[in-house]
N, C-alpha and C positions, 0 to 999 in steps of 0.2 A: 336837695343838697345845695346849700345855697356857697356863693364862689370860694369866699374864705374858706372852709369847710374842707371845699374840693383840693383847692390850693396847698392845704397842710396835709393832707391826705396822700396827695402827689410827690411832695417832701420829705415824706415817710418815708415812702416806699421808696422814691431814689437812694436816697439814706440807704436804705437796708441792701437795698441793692448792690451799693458802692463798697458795705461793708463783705458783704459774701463775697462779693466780684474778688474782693483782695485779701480775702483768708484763700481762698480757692486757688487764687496766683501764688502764694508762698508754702500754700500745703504742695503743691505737684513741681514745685521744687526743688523743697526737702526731699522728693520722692525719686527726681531725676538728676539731681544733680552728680551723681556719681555712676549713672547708668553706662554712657557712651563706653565706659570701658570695664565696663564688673566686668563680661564674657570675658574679655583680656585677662584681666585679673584672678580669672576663677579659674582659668589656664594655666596661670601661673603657679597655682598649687597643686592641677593635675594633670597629666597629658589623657586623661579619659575622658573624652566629647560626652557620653553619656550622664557623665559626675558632673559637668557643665551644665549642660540640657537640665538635671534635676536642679542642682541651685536656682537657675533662670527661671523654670518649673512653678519651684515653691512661691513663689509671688500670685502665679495665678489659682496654684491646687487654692490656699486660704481664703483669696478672694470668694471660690466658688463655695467653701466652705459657711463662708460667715455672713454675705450677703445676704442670702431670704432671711435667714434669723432673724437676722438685725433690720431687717425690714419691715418684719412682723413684727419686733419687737417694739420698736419706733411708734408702729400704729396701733401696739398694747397702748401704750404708755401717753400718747400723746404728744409725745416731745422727743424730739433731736438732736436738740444742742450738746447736751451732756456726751452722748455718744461721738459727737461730732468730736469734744474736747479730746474723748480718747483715745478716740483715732490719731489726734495728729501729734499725740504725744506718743501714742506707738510706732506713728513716723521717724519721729527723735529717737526710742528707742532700738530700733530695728536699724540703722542707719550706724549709731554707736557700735551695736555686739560686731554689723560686719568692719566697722575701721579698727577694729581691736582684735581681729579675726586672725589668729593661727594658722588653722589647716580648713582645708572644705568643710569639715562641720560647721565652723565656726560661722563662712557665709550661709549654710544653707538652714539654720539658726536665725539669722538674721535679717534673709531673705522672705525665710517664712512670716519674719512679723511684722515686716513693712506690707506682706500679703495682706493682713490683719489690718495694718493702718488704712489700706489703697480701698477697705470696705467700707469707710467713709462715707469714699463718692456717693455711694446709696444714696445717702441722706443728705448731702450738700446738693446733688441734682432733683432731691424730691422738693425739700424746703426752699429750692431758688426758685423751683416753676410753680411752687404756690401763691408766691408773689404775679404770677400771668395768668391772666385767665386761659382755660382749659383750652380754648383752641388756639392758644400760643405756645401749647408746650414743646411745638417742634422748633420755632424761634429762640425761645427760651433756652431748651437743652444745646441749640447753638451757638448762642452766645455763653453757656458757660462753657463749650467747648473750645466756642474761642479763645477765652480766657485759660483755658488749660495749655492748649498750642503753645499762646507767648511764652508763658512761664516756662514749660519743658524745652522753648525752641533756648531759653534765655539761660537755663541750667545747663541743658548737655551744650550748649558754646561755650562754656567757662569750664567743662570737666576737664580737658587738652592741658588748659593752661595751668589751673588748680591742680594739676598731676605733675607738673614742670616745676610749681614753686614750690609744694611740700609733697611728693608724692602723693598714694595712692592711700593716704588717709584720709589728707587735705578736705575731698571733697566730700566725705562720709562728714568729718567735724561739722563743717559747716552746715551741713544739711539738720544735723542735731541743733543748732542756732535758731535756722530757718523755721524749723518747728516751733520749738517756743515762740519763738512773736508771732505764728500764727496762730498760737492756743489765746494771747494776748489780745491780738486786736478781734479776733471772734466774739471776748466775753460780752464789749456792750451787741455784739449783734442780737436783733429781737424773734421773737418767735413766739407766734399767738399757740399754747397752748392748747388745743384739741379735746375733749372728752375723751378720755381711756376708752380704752375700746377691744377689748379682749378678744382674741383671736376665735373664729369658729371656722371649725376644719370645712365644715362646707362649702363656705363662700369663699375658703383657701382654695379650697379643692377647683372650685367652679373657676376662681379668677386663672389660675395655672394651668387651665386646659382653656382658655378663650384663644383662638386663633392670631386673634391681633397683640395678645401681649405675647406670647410664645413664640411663633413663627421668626418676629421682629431679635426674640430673643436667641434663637438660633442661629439666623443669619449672622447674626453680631458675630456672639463666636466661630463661625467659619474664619469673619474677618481679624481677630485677634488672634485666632489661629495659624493664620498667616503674619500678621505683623511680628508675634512672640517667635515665630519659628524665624524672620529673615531680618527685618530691621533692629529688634532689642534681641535679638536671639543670635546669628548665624553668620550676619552682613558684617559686622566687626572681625568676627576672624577670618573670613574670604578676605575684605579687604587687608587687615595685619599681613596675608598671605601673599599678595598683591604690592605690600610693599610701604601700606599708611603706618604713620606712628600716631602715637596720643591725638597730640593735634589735632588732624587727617581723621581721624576717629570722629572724635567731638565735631570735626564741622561737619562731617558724613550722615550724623544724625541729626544735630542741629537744624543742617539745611532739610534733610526730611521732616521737623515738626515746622519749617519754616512753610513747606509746600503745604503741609496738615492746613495752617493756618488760611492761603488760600481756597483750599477746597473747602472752609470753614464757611469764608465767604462767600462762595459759590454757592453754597447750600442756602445761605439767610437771604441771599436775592435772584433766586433761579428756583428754588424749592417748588414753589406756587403756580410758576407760568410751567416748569417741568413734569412735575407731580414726581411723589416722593419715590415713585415704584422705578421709575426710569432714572433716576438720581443712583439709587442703590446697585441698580444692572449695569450705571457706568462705572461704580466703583469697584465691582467684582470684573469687571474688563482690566482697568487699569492695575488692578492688584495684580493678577496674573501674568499680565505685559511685567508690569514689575519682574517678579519672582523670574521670569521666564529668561529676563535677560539676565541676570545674576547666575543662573544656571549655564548659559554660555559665555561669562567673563572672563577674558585672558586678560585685560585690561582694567587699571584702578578707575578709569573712568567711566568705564561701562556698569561700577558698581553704585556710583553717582548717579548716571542716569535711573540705573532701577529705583535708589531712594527717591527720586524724585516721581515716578510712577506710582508707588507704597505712598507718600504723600497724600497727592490728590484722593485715593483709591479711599486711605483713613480720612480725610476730612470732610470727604461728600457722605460716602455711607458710615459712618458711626454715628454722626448725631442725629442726622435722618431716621434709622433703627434706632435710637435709644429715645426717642422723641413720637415716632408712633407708637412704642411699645406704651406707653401711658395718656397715648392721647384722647382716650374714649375712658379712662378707668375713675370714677367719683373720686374726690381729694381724698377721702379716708381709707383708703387703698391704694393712694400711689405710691408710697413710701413700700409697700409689700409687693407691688407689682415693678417697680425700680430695681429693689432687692434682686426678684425674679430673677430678672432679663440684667441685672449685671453678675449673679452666680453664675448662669448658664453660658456668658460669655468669658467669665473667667475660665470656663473649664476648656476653651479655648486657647486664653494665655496661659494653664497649665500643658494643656497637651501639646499646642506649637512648638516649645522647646523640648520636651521632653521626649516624644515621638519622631521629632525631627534629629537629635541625638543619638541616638538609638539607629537610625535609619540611616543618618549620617556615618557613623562606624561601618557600618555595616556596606552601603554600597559607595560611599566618598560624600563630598560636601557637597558637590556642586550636581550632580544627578538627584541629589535628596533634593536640592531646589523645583529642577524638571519636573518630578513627581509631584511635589507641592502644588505649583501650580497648574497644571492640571486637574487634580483634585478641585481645587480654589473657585476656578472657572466653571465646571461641572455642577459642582454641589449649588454653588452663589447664583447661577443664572436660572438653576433648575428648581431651589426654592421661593426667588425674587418672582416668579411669578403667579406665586398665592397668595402675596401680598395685598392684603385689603386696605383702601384709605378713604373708605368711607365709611361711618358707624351714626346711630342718633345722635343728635348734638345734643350738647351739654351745657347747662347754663351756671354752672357755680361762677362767684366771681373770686376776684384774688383778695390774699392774706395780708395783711400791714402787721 
């Protein structure tokens, strides 16, 4: 490869890099920007925490629903992009039916389909780490989680204030905007086309029972099962309860995808000297200190500290889990093995609100915390260690 060659090559690839890096920033959003305060909102049309919980719910039931499919389907077909387009036009769509929304149907309608959009991710974390080579993919999946951080830390900071200038539309409009220019600037992104590759249930069957993608994929959801029950689930109306408005809202979560973002970086320069198994077991610690202390808050500040515990907990072990789950898997399978381990953690972001609702009615908000986290701590330290992190290496190189 002589140097010109190497050079254009190199150019490519930043190129494309730079382009996903910033469909990825304006897809999640379109997806957050109105989050800090839906719970608030979806309160406002019912006083039954349960009807809450299921709105919040529908985001992650879809996810778990459409994920592997679309996983499989991606690695039928060879290509991504398209899928990628409709995703983030069901971003725009879903974002609409809830700012136009009447009564609880009308969010949990609209909830449902940004579900639908958020299965995307699939494909935007398989197609960025085909750009790395295979044993970068836990670098890789970190840096586009980086890039999800900012953009969600940078949406729910502007939800407070976008609720102030035009209400609780405000931030649903915009987020319809944010979509489109990200269906826009996606279109020149490239993407080397694949041979079709039709699905054969055996080596389905065989990839979803391998330890390392599955395991990775379960822990995930424990950890989404906590974030969906406290931080985008449960932590808004304790603190509402507490005494925060909109504002107070927005930066309550903001500042937690702010901490996300450190523990982002903790992960891309500590991963290697730490090793990924002991990264993961700090963050099912700090999850739980989290939750734990929400569970005894009398004060709006003690609900701050827990976000900031939830922070760290999501930024070190989610992309560490979602970065070994495909670290061993051949490129033409990672799109289906991505799928996998982001269904199975959605059914985590289904069940955290939706369980934690239910739970909540039933013995109050803040002992449904207790319960959480203990569960959280239990399950996450007692599966973290069957974690495997070593497998044959793998020699593909990356896509341009």
């Amino acid at each position: 490869m002589n140097r010109a060659f190497a050079d254009s090559f190199i150019a490519k690839r930043r190129t494309q890099i730079g382009i996903y890096m910033s469909a990825v920033f304006l897809y999640w959003v379109s997806l957050y920007l109105y989050v800090p305060t839906l719970p608030v909102y979806a309160q406002s049309k019912t006083d039954n925490l349960s009807l809450v919980g299921v709105v919040l719910a529908m985001y992650g039931l879809w996810q778990a629903v459409i994920r592997l499919p679309l996983g499989i389907a991606a690695d039928w077909l060879g290509w991504r992009k398209p899928f990628i387009l409709i995703g983030f036009a069901l971003a725009g769509g879903g974002a609409w039916i809830m700012g136009s929304a009447t009564d609880i149907n009308g969010l949990i309608i609209g909830r449902a389909v940004t579900g639908f959009a958020a299965g995307t991710w699939v494909l935007l974390v398989a197609l960025f780490s085909s750009l790395f080579p295979p044993k970068e993919a836990v670098r890789a999946t970190a840096m586009l989680t980086l890039v999800n951080s900012i953009s969600r830390m940078i949406a729910t900071g502007l939800t407070g204030s976008l609720n102030e200038w035009g209400g609780y539309v405000l931030p649903f409009t915009l987020s319809v905007g944010v979509a489109g220019l990200a269906m826009v600037l996606v279109l020149p992104g490239r993407e080397v086309r694949r041979p079709p590759k039709a699905p054969v249930l055996a080596e389905i069957g065989r990839l979803i029972s391998r330890r390392d993608v599955l395991l990775p994929a379960g822990l995930n959801a424990v950890t989404q099962y906590a974030a969906w029950a406290a931080t985008f689930g449960f932590f808004p109306i304790l603190a509402r309860d507490l005494g925060a408005d909109d504002v107070t809202l927005s930066i309550l979560m903001s500042m937690n995808i702010g901490i996300i973002l450190l523990g982002n970086l903790a992960v891309t320069t500590l991963v290697d000297r730490i090793g990924s198994q002991r990264m993961v077991a700090i963050g099912f610690v700090l999850q739980a200190l989290g939750i734990g202390i929400a569970a005894a808050a009398g004060k709006l500040w003690l609900v701050f500290a827990a976000q900031v515990c939830m922070g760290l907990a999501g930024g070190i072990a989610y992309p560490v889990l979602m970065g070994m789950s495909i670290q061993f898997v051949e490129e033409g399978q990672r799109t289906t093995a991505m799928g996998l381990h982001q269904a199975v953690y959605a059914i985590g972001m289904f069940a955290g609100p939706w369980a934690s609702g239910i739970l909540a009615d039933a013995i109050g908000l803040q002992p449904m915390f207790g319960v959480t986290a203990a569960a959280v701590l239990i399950i996450g330290l007692a599966g973290t260690r069957f974690l495997r992190e070593s497998a044959p290496a793998m020699v593909e190189e990356p896509h341009v």
